[in-house]
C-alpha positions as CSV (number, residue, x, y, z in Angstrom):
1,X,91.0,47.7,52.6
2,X,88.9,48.7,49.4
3,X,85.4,49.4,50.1
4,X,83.1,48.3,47.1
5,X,79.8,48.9,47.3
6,X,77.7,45.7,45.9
7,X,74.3,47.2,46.5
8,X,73.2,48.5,42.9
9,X,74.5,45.1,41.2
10,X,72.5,43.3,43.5
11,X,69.7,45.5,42.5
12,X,70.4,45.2,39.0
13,X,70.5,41.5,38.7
14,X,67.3,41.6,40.9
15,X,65.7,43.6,38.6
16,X,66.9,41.2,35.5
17,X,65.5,38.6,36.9
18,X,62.2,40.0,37.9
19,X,62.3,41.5,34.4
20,X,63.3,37.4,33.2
21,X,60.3,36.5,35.4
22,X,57.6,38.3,34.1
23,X,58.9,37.7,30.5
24,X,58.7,33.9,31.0
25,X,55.2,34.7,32.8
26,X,53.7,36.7,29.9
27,X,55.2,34.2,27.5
28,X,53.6,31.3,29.4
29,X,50.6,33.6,29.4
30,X,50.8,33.8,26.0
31,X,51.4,30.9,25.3
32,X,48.2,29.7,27.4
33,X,45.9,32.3,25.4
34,X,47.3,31.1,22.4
35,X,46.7,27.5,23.1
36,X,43.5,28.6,24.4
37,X,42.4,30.1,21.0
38,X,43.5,27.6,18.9
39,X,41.4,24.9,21.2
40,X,38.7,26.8,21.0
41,X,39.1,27.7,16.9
42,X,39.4,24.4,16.9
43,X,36.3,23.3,18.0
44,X,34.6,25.8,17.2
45,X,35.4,25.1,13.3
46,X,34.6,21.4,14.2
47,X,30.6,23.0,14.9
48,X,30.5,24.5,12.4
49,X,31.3,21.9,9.9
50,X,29.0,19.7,12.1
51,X,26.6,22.1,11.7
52,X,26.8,22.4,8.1
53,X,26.7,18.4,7.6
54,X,23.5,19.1,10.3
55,X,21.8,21.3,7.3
56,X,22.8,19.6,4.5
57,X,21.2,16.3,5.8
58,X,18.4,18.2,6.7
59,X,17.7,19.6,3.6
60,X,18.5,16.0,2.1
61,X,15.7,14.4,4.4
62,X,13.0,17.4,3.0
63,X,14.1,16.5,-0.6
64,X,13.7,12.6,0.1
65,X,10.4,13.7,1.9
66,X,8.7,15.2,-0.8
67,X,9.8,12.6,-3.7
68,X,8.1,9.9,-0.7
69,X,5.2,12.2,-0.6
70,X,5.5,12.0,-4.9
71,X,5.9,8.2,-5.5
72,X,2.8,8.4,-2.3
73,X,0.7,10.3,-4.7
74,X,1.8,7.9,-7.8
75,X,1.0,4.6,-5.8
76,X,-2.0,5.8,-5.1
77,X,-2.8,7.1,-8.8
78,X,-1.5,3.8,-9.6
79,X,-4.0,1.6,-7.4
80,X,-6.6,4.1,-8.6
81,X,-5.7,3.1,-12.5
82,X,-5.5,-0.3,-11.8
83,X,-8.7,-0.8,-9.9
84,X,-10.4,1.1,-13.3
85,X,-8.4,-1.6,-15.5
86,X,-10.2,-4.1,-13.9
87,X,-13.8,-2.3,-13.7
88,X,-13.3,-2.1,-17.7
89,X,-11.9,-5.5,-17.5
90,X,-15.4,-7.0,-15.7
91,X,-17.2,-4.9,-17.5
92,X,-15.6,-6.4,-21.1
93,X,-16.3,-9.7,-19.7
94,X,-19.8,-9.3,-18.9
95,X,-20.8,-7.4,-21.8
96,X,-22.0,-10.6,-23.7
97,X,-23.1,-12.2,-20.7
98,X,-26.7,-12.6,-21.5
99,X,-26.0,-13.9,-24.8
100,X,-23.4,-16.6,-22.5
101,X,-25.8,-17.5,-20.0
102,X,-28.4,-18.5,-22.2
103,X,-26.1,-21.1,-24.9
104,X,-24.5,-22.0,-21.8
105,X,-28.1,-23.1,-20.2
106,X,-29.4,-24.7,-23.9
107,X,-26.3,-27.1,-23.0
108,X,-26.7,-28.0,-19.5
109,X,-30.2,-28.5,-19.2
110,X,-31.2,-32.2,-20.0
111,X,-34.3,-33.7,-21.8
112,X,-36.7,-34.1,-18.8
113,X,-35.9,-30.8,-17.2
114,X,-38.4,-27.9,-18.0
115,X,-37.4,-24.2,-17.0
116,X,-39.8,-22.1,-16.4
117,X,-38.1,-18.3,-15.0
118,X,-34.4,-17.5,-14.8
119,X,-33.9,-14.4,-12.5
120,X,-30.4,-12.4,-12.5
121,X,-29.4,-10.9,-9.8
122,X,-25.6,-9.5,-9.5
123,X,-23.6,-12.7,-10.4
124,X,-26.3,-15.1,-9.6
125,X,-29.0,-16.9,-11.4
126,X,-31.9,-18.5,-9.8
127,X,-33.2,-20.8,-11.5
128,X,-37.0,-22.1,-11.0
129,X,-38.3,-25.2,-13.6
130,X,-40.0,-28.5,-13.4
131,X,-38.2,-31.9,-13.7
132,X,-39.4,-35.3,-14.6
133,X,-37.2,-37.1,-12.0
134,X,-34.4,-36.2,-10.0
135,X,-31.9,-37.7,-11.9
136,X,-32.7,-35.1,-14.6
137,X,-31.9,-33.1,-12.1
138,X,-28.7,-34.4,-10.9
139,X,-27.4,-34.6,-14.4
140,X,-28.3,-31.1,-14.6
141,X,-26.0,-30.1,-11.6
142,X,-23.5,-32.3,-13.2
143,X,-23.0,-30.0,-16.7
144,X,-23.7,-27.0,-14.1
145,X,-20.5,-28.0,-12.4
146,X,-18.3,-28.6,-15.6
147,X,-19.8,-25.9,-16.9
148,X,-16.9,-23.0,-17.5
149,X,-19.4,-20.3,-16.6
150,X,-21.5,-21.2,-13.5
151,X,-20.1,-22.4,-10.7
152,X,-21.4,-23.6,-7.1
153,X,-24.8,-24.6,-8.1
154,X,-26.9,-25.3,-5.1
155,X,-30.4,-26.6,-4.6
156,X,-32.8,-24.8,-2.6
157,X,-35.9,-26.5,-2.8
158,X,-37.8,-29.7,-4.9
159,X,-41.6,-30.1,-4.7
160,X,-43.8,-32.5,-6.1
161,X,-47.5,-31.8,-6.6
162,X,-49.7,-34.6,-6.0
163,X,-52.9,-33.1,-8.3
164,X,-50.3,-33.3,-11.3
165,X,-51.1,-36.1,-13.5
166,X,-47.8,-35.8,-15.2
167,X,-46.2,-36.1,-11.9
168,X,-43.6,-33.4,-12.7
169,X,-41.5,-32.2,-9.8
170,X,-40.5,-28.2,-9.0
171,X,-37.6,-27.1,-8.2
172,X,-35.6,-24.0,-7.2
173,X,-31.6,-23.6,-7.8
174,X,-29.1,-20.8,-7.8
175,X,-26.2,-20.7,-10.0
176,X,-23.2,-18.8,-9.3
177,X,-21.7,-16.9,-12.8
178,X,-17.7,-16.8,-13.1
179,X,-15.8,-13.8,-13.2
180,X,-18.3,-11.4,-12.6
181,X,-18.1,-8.8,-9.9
182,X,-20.7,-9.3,-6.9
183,X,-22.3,-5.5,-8.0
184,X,-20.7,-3.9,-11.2
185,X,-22.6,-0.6,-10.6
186,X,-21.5,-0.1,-7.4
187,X,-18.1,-1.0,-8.6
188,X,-18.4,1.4,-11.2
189,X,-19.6,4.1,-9.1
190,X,-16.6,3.9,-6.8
191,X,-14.2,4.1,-9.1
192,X,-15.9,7.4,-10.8
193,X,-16.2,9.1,-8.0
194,X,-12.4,7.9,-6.8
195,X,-11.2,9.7,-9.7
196,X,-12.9,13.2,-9.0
């Protein structure tokens, strides 16, 4: 009988497959590091891009916050403007308003009614006269209230005096005027100062 010696094949195809074993496991390795790195490039290209949509809309929200702080400034220039349109706009209005106020009283007061003082102060008038009745009177508060200039005439007081022979009644009465503002200096003032 032929004595073969299988020893060093075993070896060898021991050794061929460890060596197939730890090719397979650094390929697996490999494979795993490589999967690995591509996760991670992966995500960590998907922060960046996050982060650069991050910046961009944060420098979007500083541009949109300083054209809000611009049309700010404009409204405010705007209210500024207007309130000074309508400060020259009162103060067109009343520029004639003495003149107004006194063909506007020549045609309300009635025969019978007797003024003696008519006081201005801001947009009202207080009016103090003497009346032969009270229906002169009341006649008068009549025109005052159709009257396009006064408004919301309102009676404060009506004596008689008994020593008069004449037997004339006094009376007291405030008149509101249209369209004027309740104190045009002050008015005035603020707005000048507003603009410094």
């Amino acid at each position: 009988m032929a004595y073969i010696n299988l020893l060093p094949w075993r070896e060898e195809a021991q050794k061929a497959k460890q060596r197939e074993f730890f090719s397979l496991l650094a390929l697996v390795a490999l494979s795993g590091i490589a999967i690995i790195l591509a996760v991670s490039q992966f995500y960590s290209a998907s922060i960046s891009n996050q982060e650069k949509r991050n910046q961009f809309l944060t420098n979007e929200i500083t541009i949109l916050d300083s054209r809000i702080a611009e049309i700010k400034e404009l409204n405010a220039k705007k209210a500024e403007l207007e309130k000074r349109i309508r400060v020259v706009e009162q103060l067109q209005r009343s520029r004639n308003v003495g003149t107004q106020v006194l063909n506007e009283i020549a045609k309300i007061v009635p025969t019978g009614v007797y003024l003696i003082s008519i006081e201005k102060e801001e947009n009202t008038l207080q009016i103090i006269g003497k009346s032969e009745s009270n229906n002169h009177l009341a006649n008068m508060i009549r025109e005052i209230d159709r009257s396009e200039l006064f408004a919301d005439p309102s009676m404060e007081t009506i004596t008689s005096d008994e020593n008069n022979s004449r037997l004339l009644s006094e009376f007291r009465m405030r008149v509101r005027i249209r369209g004027l503002v309740g104190n045009l200096n002050d008015a005035v003032n603020s707005v000048s100062q507003g603009g410094r």
